[in-house]
C-alpha positions as CSV (number, residue, x, y, z in Angstrom):
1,X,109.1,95.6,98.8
2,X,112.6,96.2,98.4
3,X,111.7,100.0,98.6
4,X,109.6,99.2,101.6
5,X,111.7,97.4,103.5
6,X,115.3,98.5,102.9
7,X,116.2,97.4,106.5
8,X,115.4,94.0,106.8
9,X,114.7,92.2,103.5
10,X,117.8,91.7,101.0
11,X,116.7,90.5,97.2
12,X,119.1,88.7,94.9
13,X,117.9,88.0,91.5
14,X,119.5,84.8,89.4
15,X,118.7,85.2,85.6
16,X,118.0,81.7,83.7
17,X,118.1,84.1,80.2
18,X,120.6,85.8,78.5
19,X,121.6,87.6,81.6
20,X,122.6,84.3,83.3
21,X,125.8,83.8,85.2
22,X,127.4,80.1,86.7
23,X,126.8,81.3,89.8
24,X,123.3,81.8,89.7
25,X,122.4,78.6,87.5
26,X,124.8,76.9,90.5
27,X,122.0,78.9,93.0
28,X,119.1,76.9,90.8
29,X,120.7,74.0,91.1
30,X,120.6,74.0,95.0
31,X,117.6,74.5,95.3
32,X,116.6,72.0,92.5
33,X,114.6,74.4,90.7
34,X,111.8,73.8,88.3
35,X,109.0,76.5,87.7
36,X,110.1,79.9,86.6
37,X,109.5,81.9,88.1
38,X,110.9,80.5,91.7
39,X,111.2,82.8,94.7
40,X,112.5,81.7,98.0
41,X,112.1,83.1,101.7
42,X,115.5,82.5,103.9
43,X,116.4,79.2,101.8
44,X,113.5,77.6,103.8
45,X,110.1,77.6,101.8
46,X,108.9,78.7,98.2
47,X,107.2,82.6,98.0
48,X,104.9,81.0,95.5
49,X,102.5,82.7,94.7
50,X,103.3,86.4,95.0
51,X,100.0,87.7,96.3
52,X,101.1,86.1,99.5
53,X,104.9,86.8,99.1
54,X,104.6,90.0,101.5
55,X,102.6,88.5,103.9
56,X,105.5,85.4,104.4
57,X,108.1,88.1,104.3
58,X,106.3,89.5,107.6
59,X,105.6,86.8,109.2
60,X,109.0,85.3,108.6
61,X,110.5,88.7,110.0
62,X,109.5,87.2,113.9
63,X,111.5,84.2,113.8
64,X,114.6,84.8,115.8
65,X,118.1,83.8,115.2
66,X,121.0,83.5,117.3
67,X,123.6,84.9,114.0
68,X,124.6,87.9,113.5
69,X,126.7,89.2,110.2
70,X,128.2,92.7,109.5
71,X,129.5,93.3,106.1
72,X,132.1,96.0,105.1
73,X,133.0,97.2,101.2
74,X,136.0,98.9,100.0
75,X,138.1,99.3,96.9
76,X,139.2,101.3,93.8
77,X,138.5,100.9,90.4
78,X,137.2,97.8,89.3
79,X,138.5,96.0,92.0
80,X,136.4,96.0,95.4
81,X,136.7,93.7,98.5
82,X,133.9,92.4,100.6
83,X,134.6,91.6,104.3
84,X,131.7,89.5,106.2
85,X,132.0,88.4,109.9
86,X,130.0,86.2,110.7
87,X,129.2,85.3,114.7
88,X,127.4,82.9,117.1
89,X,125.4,85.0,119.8
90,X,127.4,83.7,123.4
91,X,123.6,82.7,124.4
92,X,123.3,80.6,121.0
93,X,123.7,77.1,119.6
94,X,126.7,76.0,117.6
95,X,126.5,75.8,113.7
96,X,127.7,74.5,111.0
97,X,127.4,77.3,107.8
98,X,128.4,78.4,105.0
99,X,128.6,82.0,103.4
100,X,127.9,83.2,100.3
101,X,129.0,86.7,99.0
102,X,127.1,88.2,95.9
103,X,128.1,91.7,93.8
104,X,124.7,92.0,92.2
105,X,123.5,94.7,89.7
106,X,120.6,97.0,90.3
107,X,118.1,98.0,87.5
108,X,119.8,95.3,85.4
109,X,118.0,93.1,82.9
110,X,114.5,93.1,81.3
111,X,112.3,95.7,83.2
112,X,109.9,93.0,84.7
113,X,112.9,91.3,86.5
114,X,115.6,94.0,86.4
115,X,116.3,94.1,90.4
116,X,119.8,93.3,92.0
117,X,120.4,90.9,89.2
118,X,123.2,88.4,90.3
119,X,126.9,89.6,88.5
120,X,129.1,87.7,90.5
121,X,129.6,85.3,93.2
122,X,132.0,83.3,95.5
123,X,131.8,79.6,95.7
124,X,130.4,79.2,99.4
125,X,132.9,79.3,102.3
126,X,132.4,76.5,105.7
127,X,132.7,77.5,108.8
128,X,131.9,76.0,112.2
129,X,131.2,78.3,114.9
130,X,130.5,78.3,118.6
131,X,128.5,80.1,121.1
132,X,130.4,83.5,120.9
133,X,132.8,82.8,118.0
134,X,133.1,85.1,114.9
135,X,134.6,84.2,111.3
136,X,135.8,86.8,109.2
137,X,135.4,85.9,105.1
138,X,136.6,87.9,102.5
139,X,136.4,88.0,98.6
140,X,137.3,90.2,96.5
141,X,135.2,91.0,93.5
142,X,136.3,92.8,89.8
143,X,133.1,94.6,88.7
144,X,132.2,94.4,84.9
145,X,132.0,97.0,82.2
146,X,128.2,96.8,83.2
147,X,128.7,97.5,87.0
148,X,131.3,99.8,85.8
149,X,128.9,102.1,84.2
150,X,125.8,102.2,87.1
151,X,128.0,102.6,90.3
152,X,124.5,103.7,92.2
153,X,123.3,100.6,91.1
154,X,125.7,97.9,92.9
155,X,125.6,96.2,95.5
156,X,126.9,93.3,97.6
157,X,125.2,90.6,99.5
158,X,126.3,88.0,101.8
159,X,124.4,85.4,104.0
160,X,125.4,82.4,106.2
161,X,123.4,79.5,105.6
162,X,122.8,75.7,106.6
163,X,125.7,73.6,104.2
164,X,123.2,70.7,103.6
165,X,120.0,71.6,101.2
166,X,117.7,68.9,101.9
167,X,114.7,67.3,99.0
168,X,111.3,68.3,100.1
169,X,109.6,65.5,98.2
170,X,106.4,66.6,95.9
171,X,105.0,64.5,93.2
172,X,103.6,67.3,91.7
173,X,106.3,68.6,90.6
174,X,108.4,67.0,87.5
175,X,111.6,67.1,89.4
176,X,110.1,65.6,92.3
177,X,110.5,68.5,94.7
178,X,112.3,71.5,95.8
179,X,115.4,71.7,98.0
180,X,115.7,73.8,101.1
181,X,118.8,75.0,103.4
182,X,117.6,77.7,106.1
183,X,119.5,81.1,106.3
184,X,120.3,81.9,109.2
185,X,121.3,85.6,108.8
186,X,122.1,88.2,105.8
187,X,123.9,91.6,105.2
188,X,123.7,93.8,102.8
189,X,126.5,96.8,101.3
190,X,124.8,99.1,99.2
191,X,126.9,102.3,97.1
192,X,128.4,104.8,97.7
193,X,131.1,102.7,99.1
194,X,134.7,103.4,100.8
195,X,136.3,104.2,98.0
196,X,136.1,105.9,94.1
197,X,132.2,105.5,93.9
198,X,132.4,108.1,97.2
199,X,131.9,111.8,96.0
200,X,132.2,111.2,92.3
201,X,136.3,111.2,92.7
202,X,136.5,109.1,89.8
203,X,133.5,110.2,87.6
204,X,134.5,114.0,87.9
205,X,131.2,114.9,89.3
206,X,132.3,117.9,92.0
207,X,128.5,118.5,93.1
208,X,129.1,117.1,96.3
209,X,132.9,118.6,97.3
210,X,132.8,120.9,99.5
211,X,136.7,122.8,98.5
212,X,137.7,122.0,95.0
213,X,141.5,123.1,94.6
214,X,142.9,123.2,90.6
């Protein structure tokens, strides 16, 4: 689906293993999670079970929103910044959100569950917005030896989101139910970025140049 979709559907994996980072057991936490695995649509209902998870996706797809977010990544080296802006269409309703920025790691992990695996992540940023306002976040984010090593394979995430998850009681389940905080809108950076992943400046790779000078 990730293949399928590239334009409209944004994974982020959170490893519970040996791959497992605070942010993403933070992430599990939220949601009060339980089963592995757990897969959520737009913070708002559990994908459970996956025969059916492209058939939500789709159907989810026609629910409107009145958010909008465009993301932009730059940097050198290890060191890359993230800038999200986050706005409330003029015709839309007020919110209260917050945003969540995510350099995650393709092909990383076991091979069953080795896509955009979660690297790093900020710690949620509030904002209040009316009709026709825009909030610019940014992070900045020092990529691993890992990242480091698959440039083609990073990538950056960010999301707005309700602040407040609220306890969707169930019996069923041994901690008594999963949380749930809608997301209202997502963006998605994917490599080559602005910067030393462009044109293989820093890996020497001159395939691409179009005038190589000595």
């Amino acid at each position: 689906m990730i293949t399928d979709y590239p334009d409209t559907l944004g994974t982020i994996v959170y490893h519970l293993d040996s791959h497992s980072i605070p942010f993403g057991i933070m992430r599990w936490n939220l949601y009060t999670g339980y089963y592995i695995p757990h897969s959520v649509h737009d913070g708002i209902y559990d994908a459970w079970p996956y025969t059916t998870y492209e058939a939500k996706f789709i159907s989810q797809q026609s629910v409107t929103t009145d958010v909008t977010i465009d993301m932009t990544v730059w940097g050198a080296n290890d060191t890359w910044n993230a800038r999200t802006t986050v706005c409330v269409e003029p015709s839309g309703d007020g919110k209260t959100l917050k945003v969540w920025v995510v350099q995650a790691l393709d092909n990383w992990g076991a091979s069953y569950l080795d896509r955009n695996g979660a690297k790093a992540g900020n710690s949620g940023i509030d904002i209040i917005l009316a009709p026709g306002e825009c909030t610019t976040v940014d992070e900045v984010f020092v990529l691993d030896s890992d990242s480091l090593a698959a440039p083609n394979d990073v990538k950056f995430f960010a999301w707005a989101q309700d602040p407040v998850f609220v306890l969707d009681p169930d019996p069923t389940i041994p901690n008594g139910g999963y949380s749930w905080a809608e997301v209202y809108q997502g963006a998605k950076a994917l490599a080559p970025f602005e910067g030393v992943f462009v044109d293989g400046f820093e890996t020497g790779d001159e395939s691409n140049w179009s005038v190589v000078t000595p």
